[in-house]
C-alpha positions in Angstrom: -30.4 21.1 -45.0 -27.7 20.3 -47.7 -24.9 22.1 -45.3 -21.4 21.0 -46.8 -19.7 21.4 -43.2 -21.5 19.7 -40.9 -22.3 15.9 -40.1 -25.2 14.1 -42.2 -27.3 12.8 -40.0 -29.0 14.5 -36.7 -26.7 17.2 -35.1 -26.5 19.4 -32.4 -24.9 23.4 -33.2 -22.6 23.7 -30.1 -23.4 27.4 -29.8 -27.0 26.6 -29.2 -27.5 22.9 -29.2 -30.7 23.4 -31.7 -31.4 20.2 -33.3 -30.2 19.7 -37.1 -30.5 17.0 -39.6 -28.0 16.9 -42.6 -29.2 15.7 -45.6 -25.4 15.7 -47.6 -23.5 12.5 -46.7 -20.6 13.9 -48.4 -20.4 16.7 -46.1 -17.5 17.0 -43.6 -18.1 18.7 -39.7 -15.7 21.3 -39.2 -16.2 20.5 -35.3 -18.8 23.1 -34.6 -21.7 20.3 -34.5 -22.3 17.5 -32.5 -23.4 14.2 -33.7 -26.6 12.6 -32.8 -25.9 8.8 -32.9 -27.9 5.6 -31.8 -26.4 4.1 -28.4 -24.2 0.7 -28.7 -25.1 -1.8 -25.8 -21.7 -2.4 -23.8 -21.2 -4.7 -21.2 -19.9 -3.4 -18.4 -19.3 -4.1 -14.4 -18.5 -2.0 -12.1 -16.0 -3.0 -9.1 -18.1 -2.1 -5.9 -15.4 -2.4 -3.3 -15.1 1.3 -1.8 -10.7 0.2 -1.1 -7.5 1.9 -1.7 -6.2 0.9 -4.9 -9.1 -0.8 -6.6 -8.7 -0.9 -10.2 -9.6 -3.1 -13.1 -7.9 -6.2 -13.9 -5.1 -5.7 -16.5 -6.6 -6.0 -19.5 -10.5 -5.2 -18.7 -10.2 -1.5 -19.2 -12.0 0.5 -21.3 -10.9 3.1 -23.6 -11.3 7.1 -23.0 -14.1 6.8 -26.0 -16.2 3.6 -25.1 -16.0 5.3 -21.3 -19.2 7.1 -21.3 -21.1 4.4 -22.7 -19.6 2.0 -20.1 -20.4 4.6 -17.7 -24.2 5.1 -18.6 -24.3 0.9 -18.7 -23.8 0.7 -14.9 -25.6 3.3 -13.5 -23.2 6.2 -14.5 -24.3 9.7 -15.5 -22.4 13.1 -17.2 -22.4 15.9 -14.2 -23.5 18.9 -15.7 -23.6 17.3 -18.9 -20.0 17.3 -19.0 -17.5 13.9 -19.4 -14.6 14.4 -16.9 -11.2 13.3 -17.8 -8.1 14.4 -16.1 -4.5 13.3 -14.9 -5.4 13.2 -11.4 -3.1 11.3 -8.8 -6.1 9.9 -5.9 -8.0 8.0 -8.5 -8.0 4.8 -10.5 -6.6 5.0 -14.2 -9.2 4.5 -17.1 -12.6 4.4 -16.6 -14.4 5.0 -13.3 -17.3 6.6 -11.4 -17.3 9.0 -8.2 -19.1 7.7 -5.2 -21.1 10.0 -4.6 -22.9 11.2 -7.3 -22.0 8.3 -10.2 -20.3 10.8 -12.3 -18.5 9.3 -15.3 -14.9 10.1 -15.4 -11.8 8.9 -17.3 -8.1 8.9 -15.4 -5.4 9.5 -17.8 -2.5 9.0 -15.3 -1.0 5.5 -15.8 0.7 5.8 -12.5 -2.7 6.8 -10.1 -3.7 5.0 -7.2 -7.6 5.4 -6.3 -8.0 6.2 -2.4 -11.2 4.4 -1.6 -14.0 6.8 -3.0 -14.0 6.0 -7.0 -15.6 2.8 -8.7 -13.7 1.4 -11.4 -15.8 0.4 -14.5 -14.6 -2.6 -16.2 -15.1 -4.8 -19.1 -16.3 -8.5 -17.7 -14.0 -11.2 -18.5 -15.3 -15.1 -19.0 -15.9 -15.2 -15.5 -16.2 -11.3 -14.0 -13.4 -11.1 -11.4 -11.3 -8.6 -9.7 -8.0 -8.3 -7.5 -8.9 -6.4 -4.3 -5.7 -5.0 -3.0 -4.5 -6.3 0.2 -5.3 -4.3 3.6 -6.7 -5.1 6.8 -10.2 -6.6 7.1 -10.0 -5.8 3.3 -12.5 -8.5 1.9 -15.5 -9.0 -0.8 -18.3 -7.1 -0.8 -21.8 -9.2 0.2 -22.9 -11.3 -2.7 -19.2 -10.8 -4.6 -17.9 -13.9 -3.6 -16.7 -16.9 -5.8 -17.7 -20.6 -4.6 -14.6 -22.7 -3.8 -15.6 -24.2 -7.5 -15.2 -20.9 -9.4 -12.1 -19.6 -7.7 -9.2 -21.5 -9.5 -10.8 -20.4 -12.7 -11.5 -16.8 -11.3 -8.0 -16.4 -9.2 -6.3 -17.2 -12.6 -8.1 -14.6 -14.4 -6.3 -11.9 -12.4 -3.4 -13.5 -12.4 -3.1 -16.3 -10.2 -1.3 -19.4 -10.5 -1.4 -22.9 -8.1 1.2 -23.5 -5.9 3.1 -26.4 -7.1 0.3 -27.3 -9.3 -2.3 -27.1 -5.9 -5.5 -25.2 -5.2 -4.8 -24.4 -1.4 -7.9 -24.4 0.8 -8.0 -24.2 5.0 -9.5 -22.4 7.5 -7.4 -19.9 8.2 -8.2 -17.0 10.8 -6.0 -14.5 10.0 -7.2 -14.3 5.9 -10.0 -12.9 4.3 -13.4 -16.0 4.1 -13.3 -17.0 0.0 -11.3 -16.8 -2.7 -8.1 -15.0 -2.4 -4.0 -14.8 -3.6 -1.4 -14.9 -1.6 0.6 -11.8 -3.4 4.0 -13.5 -2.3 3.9 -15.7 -5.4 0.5 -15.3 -6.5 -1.0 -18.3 -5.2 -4.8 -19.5 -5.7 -6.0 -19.7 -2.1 -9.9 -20.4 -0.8 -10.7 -19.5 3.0 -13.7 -21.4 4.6 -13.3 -19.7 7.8 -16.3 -17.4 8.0 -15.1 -15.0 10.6 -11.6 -15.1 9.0 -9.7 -11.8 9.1 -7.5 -10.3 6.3 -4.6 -9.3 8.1 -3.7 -7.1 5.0 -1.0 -10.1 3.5 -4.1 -11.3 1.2 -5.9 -10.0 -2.0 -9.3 -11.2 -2.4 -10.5 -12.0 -5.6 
């Protein structure tokens, strides 16, 4: 139809969700029609480290519109048909995804701290790296590591720097096997001791 308050294009009627198509591309919605639209492609990771405080790296969020899309890019789906946002205090800020059931949600609380059981969805940087937070045994997951060549370029992504202009490698037991920073001063570090243990001092990246 020629409808002067509703979108042109292909609608939904909120009441009813029947299918429209508006044929006036002067007309205006009066927000009781949804539009229709073609999907953008969006690149998107998601951070599959179940840890407290897992987030994306400053920078690599996505906003509370390009979420569902991000979402739906990695696996992510809306439960019951309906996009979850809330200022919830146990989960990461931005976008993320429950466990569970993949369910696309968007954390409005700058000051969250996820508790282990969300996935943070991320944009991917030149290389795609994250900053683990630093517990005990806290390390990558299988097939997230960086080689010992990648990791200066990937530590400084989220924020590392060398110490005294070095790349520190060793074989240390007590830290976590890979790339990781030392959060005292942010140091680039990369562990080739396999059965290395994060003590919690270390972040892997």
């Amino acid at each position: 139809g020629d409808w002067d308050r509703t979108p042109s294009g292909c609608f939904l009627q909120k009441s009813d969700k029947a299918i429209h198509f508006g044929r006036n591309p002067d007309s205006v919605n009066n927000g009781q029609f949804e539009p229709v639209c073609i999907a953008q492609e969006v690149e998107a990771i998601i951070i599959p480290n179940l840890h407290e405080g897992t987030k994306c790296t400053p920078g690599y969020d996505f906003t509370i519109e390009e979420c569902i899309l991000a979402g739906a890019a990695v696996g992510g789906k809306l439960r019951r048909r309906k996009y979850l946002v809330g200022d919830w205090e146990h989960t990461p800020s931005g976008c993320f995804l429950q466990f569970n059931d993949k369910a696309i949600h968007f954390g409005t609380n700058p000051n969250s701290r996820n508790n282990g059981y969300f996935l943070p969805v991320c944009k991917p940087g030149p290389i795609e790296a994250t900053l683990l937070p630093g517990g005990h045994g806290v390390k990558c997951a299988e097939d997230h590591d960086f080689s010992k060549e990648e990791c200066v370029t990937a530590g400084k992504i989220v924020g590392g720097t060398l110490r005294d202009g070095k790349f520190m490698v060793g074989e240390w037991s007590n830290a976590p096997y890979g790339c990781f920073i030392d959060p005292s001063d942010n140091a680039i570090h990369y562990g080739r001791e396999m059965d290395g243990i994060n003590i919690g001092a270390f972040q892997p990246v």
